[in-house]
N, C-alpha and C positions, 0 to 999 in steps of 0.2 A: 536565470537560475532555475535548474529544475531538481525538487527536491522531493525523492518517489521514496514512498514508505509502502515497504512489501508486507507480506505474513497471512497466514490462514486467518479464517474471521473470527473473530474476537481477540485476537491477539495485540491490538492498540493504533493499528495503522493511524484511525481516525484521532482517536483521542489526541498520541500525540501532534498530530498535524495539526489540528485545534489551538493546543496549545505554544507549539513553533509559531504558528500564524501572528499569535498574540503579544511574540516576544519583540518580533521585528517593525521597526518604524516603519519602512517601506511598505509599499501595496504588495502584496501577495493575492495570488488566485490560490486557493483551496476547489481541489477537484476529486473529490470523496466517490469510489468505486460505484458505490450504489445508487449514489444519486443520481451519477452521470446515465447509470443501467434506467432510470427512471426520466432520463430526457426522453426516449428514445418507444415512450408507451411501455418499458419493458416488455419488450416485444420479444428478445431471447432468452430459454430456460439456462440450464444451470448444469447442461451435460458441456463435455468437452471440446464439442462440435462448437455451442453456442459461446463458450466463453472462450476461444478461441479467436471469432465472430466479433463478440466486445472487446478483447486486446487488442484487434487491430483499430477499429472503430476508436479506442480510446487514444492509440499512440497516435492516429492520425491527428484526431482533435488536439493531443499536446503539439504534435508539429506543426499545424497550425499557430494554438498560440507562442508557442515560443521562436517563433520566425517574424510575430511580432513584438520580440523583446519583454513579454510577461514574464514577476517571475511567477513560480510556481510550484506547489505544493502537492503532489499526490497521494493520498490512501489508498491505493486499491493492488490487489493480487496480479498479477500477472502468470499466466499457467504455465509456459516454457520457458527454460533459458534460452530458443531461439527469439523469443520477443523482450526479455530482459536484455541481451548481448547487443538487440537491435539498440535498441535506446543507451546506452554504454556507446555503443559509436557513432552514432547519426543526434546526438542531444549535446550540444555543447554545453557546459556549465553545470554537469548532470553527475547528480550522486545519488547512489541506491542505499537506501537505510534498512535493514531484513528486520523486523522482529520475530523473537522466538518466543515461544510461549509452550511450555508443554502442557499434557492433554486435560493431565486434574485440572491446573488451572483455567483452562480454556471451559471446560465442564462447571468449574465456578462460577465465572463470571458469566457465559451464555447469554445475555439479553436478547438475543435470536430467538434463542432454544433449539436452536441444529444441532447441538449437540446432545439434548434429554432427548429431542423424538427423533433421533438419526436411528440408535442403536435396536431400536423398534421395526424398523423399514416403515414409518411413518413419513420421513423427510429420503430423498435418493439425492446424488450426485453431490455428495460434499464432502467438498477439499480436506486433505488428512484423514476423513473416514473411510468415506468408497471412491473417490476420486483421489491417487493418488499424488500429495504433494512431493514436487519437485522442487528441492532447498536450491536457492540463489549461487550460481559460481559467481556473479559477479556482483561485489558485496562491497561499499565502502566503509559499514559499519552496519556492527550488529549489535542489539539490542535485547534484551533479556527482560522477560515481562513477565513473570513467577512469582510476583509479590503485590504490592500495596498499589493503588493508583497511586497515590504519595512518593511512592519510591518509586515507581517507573516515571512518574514526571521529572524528577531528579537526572534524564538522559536528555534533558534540552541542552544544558550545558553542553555535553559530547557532541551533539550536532551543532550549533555554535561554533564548536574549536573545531570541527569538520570542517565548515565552510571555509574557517578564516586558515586552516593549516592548508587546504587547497585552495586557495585563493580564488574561491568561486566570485564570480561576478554575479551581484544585486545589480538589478537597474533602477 
């Protein structure tokens, strides 16, 4: 099972995967965007070129483990729907969760802060500011993050009844 949570940063990718993680019996792998950027010496910046660079690097490492039957949890962006659409056909057991988040609320939450020193030219190359975001065509549920941690946790349930209405396979 692989279970890829999209959305510009601060939007809840992580959060909720954190908390899916915690719902399910089974072993799950949690593989959090940033951190994966951090196996790797963060060695690439944050222009187009480079995160380009890391989607491929990352989908390889899911194809990797899910060719040995991991399941799996992702948080992290993906920049094109030519690397989204990739993973839609070559990921069996594979659902894409987008969250949205719009900008005030993004601006609230910030524990970054890309977004106080973006509008500065303090911070470059970030998603939804100077890097233009490309929203998801291939989507199996989308999530709305404009409110409470409280109340966006409340969309475990929907992912839940995702898996089981497509009858994704846990291993």
């Amino acid at each position: 099972m692989i279970l890829w949570f999209s959305g510009i940063s601060g939007a809840g990718k992580t959060t909720i995967a954190n908390a899916i993680k915690s719902k399910f019996k089974k072993n799950l792998i949690h593989i959090d965007g940033d951190k994966f950027r951090s196996l790797f010496g963060n060695d690439l910046k944050y222009s187009l070129k480079d995160r380009n660079k890391n989607a491929e690097r990352l989908i390889s490492f899911i194809q990797f483990l899910a060719d040995q039957k991991l399941n799996l949890i992702i948080s992290a962006n993906l920049t094109s729907n030519k690397y989204r659409k990739w993973c839609q056909k070559n990921f069996k057991d594979y659902l894409h969760i987008f969250i949205e988040a719009n900008m005030d609320s993004l601006k609230k939450r910030d524990y970054k802060n890309l977004y106080k020193k973006s509008p500065n030219n303090k911070l470059k190359n970030i998603v939804g500011v100077d890097i233009k975001f490309i929203k998801p065509k291939y989507i199996d549920l989308t999530l709305s993050n404009n409110k409470s941690k409280k109340d966006f946790l409340k969309n475990i349930k929907k992912v839940q009844n995702l898996i089981k209405s497509k009858k994704i396979k846990i291993y």
